[in-house]
N, C-alpha and C positions, 0 to 999 in steps of 0.2 A: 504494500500500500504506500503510497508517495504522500509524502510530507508535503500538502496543498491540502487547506480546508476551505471553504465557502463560511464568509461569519454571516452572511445574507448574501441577498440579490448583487447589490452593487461591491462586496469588500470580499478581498481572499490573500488568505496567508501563506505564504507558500517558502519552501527550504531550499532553494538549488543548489548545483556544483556546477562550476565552469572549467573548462583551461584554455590560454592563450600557448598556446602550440607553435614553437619555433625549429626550422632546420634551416640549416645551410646560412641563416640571416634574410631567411624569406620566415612571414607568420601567415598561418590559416585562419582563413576566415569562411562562413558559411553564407546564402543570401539564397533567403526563401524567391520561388518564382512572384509570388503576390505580394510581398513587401518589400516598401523601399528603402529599406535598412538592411546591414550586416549583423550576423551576431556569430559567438564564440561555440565552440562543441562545448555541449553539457546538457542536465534537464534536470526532474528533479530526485531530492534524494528521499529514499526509502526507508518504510519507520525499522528502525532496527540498521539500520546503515548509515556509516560513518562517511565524512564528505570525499575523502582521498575513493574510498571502497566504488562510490558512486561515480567518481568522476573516471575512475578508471575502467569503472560499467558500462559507461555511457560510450567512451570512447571505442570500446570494446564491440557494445552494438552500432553504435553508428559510420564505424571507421574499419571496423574490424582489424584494430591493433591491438599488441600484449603490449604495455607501457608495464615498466618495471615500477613497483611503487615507489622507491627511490629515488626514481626520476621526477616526481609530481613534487614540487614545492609551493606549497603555499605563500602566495601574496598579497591576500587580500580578502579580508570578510566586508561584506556591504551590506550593511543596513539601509536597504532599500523603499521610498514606500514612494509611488506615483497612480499616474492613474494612465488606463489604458484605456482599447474602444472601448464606444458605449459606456464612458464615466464610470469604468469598473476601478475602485481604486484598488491595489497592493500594497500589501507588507510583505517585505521579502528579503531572506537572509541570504547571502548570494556568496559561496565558498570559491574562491577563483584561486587555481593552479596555474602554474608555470612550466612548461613542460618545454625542456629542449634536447631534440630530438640529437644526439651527439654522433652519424653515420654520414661520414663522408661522401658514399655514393648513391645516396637517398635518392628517389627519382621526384625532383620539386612540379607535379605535373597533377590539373586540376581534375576534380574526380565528381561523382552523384554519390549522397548520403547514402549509405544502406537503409537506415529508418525513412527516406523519405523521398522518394524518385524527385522533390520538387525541392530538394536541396541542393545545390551547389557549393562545392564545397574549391574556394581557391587561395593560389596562395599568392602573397603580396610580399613585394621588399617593404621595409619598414618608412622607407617616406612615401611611400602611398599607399600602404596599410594605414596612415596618421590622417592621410585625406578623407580616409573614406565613414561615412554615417555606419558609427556603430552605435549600437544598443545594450548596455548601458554606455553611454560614452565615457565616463570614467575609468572604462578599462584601459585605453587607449594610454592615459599614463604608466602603465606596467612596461611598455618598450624603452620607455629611460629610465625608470625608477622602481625596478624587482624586487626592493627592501618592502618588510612584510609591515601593511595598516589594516586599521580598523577604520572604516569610514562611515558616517552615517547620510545618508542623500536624500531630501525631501523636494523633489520636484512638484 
């Protein structure tokens, strides 16, 4: 069961794990076919599952990679709360890892989500990864500054 509850109609609580995924000095990025933003691999985490566990789950189903847990560093909890379509507003606790992918002849070549034929899944050099409309935007500071915060964001 996934750590999302509905407190009514318009409010929902929700747990995630993210990771901003780097090889070679290229990062992945995801961009659904019906929206016009970017967003990072991750979803949400499961009651009884710890954030590294899920993030590594996720990546697992949606990429269909073993990431070694060692390699996921945490940079970042976000205490999220906005509001989406339809004035749904969020609370939402947002676990973001760091994941660099350390194989020299990685092949940096864009690929479709496994969860999602309507994911695109591409990779960017880091100055125009910095261009691009991501969601949260806040993550986007992780490419100069990988030191580990707490952030609280009220949009």
């Amino acid at each position: 069961m996934d750590l999302t509850f509905k407190v009514d109609e318009k409010e929902i609580f929700n747990v995630r794990a993210a990771a901003i995924i780097k090889c070679n000095n290229y990062y992945l990025i995801s961009k659904r076919e019906d929206k016009d933003y970017y967003s990072v691999v991750g979803g949400r985490i499961a009651f009884n599952e710890d954030s590294k566990a899920a993030i590594l789950r996720e990546i697992k189903e949606e990429l269909n990679w073993d990431i070694d847990s060692k390699d996921a560093k945490l940079v970042r909890i976000i205490e999220n709360f906005f509001i989406y379509s339809d004035n749904v507003r969020f609370h939402e606790y947002l676990f973001v890892y760091l994941i660099d992918i350390q194989t020299p002849d990685w092949q940096i070549e864009d690929f479709i989500n496994l969860e999602n034929p309507r994911m695109h899944m591409k990779w960017y050099n880091k100055e125009n990864y910095l261009q691009l409309n991501i969601k949260p935007s806040i993550l986007k500071d992780i490419l100069t500054d990988d030191s580990f915060k707490h952030l609280i964001i009220k949009e």
